[in-house]
PyMOL commands that place a pseudoatom at each C-alpha (Angstrom):
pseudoatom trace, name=CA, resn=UNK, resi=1, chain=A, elem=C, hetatm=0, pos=[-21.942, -5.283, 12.961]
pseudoatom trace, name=CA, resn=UNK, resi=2, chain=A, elem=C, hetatm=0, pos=[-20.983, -1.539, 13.848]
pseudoatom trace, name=CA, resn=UNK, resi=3, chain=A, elem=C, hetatm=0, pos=[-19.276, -2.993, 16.542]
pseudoatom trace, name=CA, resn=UNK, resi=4, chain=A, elem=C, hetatm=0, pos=[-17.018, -5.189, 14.103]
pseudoatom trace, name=CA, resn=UNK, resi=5, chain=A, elem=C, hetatm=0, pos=[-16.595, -1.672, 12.249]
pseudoatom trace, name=CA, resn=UNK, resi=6, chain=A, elem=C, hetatm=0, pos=[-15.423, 0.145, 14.405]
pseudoatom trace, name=CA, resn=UNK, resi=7, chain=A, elem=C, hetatm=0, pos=[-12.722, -2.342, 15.769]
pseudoatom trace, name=CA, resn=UNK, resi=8, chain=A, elem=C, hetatm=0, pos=[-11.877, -2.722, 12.531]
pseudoatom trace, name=CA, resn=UNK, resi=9, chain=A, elem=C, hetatm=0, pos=[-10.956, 1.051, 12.119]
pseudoatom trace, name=CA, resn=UNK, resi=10, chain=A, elem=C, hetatm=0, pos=[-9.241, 1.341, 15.145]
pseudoatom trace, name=CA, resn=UNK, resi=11, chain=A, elem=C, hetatm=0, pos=[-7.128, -1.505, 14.408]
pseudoatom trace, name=CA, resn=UNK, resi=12, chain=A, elem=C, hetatm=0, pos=[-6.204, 0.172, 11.106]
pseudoatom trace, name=CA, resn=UNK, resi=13, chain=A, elem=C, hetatm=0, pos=[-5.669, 3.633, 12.798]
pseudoatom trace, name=CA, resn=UNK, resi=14, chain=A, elem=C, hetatm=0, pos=[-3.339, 1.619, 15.007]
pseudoatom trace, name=CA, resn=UNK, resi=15, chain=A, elem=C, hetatm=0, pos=[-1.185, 0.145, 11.666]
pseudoatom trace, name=CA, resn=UNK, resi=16, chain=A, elem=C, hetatm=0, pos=[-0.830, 3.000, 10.047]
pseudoatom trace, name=CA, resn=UNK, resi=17, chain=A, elem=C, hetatm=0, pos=[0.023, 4.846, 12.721]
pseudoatom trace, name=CA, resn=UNK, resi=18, chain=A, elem=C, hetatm=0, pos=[2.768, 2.169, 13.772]
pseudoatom trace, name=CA, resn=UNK, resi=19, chain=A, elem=C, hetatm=0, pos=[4.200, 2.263, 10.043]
pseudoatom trace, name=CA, resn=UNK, resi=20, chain=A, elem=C, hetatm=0, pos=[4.668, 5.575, 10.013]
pseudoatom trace, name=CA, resn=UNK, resi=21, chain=A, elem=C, hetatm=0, pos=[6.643, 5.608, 13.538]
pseudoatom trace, name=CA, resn=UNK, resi=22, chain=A, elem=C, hetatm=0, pos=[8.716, 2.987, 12.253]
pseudoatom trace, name=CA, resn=UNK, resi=23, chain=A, elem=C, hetatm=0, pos=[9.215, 4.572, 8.353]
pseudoatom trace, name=CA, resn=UNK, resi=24, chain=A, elem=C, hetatm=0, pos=[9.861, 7.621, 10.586]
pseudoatom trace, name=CA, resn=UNK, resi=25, chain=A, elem=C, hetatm=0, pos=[12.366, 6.354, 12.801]
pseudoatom trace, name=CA, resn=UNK, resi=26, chain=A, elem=C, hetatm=0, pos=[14.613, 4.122, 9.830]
pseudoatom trace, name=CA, resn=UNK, resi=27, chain=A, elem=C, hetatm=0, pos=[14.248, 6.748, 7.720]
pseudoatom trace, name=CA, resn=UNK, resi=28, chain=A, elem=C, hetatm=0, pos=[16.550, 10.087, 9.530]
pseudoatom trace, name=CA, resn=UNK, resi=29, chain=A, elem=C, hetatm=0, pos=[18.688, 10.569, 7.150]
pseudoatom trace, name=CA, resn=UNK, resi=30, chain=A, elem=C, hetatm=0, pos=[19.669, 14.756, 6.907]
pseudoatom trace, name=CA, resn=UNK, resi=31, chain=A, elem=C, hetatm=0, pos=[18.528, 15.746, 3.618]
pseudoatom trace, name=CA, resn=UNK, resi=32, chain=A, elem=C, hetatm=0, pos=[18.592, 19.487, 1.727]
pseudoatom trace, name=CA, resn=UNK, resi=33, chain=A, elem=C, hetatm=0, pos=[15.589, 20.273, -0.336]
pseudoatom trace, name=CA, resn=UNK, resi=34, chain=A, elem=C, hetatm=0, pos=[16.532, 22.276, -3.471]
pseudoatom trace, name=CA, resn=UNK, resi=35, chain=A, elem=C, hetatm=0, pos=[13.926, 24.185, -4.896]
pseudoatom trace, name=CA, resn=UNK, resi=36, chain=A, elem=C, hetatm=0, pos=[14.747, 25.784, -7.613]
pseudoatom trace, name=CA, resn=UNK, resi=37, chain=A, elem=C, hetatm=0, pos=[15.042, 29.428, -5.955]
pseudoatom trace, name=CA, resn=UNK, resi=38, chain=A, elem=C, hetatm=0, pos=[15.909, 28.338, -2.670]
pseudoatom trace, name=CA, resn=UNK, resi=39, chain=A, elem=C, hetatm=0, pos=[17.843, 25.736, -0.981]
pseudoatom trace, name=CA, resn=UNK, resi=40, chain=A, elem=C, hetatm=0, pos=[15.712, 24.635, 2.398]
pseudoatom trace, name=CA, resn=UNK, resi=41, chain=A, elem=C, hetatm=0, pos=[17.613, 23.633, 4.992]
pseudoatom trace, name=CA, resn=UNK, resi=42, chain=A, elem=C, hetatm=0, pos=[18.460, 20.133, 5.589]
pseudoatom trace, name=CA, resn=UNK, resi=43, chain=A, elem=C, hetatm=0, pos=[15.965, 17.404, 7.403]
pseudoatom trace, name=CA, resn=UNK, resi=44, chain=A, elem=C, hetatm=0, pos=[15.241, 13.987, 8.279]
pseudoatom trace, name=CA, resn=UNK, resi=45, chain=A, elem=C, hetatm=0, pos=[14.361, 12.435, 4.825]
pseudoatom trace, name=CA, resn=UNK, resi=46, chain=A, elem=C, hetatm=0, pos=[10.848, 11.006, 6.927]
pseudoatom trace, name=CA, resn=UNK, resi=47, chain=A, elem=C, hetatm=0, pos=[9.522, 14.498, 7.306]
pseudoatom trace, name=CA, resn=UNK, resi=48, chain=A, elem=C, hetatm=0, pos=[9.925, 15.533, 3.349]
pseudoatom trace, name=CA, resn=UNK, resi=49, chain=A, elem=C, hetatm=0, pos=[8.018, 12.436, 2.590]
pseudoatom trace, name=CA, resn=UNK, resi=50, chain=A, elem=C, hetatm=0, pos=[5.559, 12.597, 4.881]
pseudoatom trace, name=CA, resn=UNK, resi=51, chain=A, elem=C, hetatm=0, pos=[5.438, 16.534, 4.317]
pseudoatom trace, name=CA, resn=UNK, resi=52, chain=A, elem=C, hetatm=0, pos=[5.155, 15.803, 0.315]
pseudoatom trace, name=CA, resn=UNK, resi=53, chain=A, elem=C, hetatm=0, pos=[2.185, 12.993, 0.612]
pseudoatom trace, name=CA, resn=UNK, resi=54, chain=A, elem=C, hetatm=0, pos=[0.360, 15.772, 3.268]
pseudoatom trace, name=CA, resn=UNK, resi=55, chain=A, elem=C, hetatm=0, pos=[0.476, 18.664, 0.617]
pseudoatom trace, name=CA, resn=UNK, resi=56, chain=A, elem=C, hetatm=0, pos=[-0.683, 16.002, -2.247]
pseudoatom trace, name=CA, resn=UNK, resi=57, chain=A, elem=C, hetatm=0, pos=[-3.340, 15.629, -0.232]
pseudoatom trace, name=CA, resn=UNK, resi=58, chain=A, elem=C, hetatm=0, pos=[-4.699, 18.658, 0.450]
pseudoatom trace, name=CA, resn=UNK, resi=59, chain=A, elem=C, hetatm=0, pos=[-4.320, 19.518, -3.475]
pseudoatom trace, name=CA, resn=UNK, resi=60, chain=A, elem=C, hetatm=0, pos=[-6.285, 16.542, -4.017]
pseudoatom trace, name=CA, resn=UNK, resi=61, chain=A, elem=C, hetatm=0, pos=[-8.810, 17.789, -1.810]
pseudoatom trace, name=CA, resn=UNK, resi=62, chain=A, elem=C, hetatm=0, pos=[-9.251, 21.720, -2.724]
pseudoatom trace, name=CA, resn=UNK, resi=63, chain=A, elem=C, hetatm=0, pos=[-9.012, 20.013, -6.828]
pseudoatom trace, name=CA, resn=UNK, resi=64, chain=A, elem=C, hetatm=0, pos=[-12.073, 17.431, -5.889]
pseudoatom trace, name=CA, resn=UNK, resi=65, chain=A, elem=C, hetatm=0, pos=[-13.600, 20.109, -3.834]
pseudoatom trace, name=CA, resn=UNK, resi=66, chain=A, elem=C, hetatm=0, pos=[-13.653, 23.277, -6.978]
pseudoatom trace, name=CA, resn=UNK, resi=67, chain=A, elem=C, hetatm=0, pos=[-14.789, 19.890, -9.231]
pseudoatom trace, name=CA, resn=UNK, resi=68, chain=A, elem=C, hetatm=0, pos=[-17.835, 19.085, -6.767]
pseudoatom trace, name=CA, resn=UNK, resi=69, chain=A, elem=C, hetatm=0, pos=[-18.728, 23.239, -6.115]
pseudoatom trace, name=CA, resn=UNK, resi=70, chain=A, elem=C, hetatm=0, pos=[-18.727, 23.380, -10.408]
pseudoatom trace, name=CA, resn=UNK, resi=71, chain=A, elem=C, hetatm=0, pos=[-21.103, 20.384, -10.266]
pseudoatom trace, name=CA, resn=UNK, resi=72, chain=A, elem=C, hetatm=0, pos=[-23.406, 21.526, -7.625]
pseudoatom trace, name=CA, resn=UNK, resi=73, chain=A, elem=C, hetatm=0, pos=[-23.303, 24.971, -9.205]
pseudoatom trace, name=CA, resn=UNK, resi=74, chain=A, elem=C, hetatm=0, pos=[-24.491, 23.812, -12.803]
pseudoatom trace, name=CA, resn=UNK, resi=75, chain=A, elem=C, hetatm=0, pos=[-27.267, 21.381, -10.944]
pseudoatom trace, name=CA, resn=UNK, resi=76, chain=A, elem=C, hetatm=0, pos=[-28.823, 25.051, -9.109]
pseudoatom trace, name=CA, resn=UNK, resi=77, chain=A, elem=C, hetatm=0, pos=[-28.727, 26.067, -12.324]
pseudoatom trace, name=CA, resn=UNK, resi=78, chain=A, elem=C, hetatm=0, pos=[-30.872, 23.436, -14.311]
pseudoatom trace, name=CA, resn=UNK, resi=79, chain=A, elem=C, hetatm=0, pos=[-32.968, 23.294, -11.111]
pseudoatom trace, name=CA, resn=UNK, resi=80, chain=A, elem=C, hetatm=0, pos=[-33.680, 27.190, -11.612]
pseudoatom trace, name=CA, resn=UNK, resi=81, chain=A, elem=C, hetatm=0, pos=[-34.005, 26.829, -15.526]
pseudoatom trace, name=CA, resn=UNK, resi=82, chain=A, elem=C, hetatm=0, pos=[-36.457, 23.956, -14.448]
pseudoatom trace, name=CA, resn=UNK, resi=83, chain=A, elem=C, hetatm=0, pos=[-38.623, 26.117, -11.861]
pseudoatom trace, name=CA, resn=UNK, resi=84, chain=A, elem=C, hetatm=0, pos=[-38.958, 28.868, -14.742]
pseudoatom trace, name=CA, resn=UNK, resi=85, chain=A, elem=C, hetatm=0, pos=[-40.387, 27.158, -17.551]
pseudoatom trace, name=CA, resn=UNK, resi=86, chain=A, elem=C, hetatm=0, pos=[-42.948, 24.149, -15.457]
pseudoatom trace, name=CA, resn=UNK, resi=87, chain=A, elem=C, hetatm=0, pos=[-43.881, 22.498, -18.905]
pseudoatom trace, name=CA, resn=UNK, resi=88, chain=A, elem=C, hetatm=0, pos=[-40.602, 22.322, -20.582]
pseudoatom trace, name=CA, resn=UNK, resi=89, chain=A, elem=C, hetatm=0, pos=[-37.206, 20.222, -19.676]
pseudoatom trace, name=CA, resn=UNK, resi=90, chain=A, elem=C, hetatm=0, pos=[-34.708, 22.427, -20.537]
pseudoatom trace, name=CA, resn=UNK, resi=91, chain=A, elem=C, hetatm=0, pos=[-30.697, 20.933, -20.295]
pseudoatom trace, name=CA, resn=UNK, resi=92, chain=A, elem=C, hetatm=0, pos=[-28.303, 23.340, -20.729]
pseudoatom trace, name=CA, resn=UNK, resi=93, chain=A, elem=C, hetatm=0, pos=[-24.642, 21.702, -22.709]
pseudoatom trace, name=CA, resn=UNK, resi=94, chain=A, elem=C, hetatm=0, pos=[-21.665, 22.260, -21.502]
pseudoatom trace, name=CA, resn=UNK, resi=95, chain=A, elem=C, hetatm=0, pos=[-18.288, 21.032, -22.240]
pseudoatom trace, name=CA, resn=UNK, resi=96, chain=A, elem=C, hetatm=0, pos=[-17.059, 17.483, -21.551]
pseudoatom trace, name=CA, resn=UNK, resi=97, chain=A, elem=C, hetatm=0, pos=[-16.292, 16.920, -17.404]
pseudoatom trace, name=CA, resn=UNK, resi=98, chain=A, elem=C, hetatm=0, pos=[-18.866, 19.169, -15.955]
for i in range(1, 98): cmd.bond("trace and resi %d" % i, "trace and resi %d" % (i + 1))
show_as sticks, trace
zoom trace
């Protein structure tokens, strides 16, 4: 079964990284970026794309990752309020999404 798994991955690796040779290759186009202050200079229209889904990313990632440090941090702290007072359940409210 991990056998199956891991075939499975690799063929997926494989796809995805085939799409994104072929979005990259139709897809060369010289395009400026205009950003408001500055005017980038002009490249294929593949690599702002793929540039723009990379950076979405990596916000997605360092937004999940403060959400999961703001978890773990008010869990320590029930844990410790828990460890103090043996007898007594004590949950601490906070505000809606934490």
């Amino acid at each position: 079964m991990r056998l199956i798994g891991s075939i499975l991955v690799l063929v997926l690796l494989f796809a995805v990284l085939g799409l994104g040779l072929l979005f990259t290759l139709e897809n060369d186009v010289l395009v400026p970026l205009n950003i408001l202050v500055a005017e980038l200079p002009a490249q294929r229209l593949s690599t702002w794309i793929i540039l723009a889904f990379f950076l979405g990313g990596v916000c997605g990632l360092l937004a999940a990752s403060i959400a999961i440090l703001r978890l773990q941090a008010s869990r320590l702290s029930l844990r410790r309020q828990l460890a103090a007072k043996p007898g007594k359940a004590v949950v601490e409210s906070r505000g809606a999404g934490v």
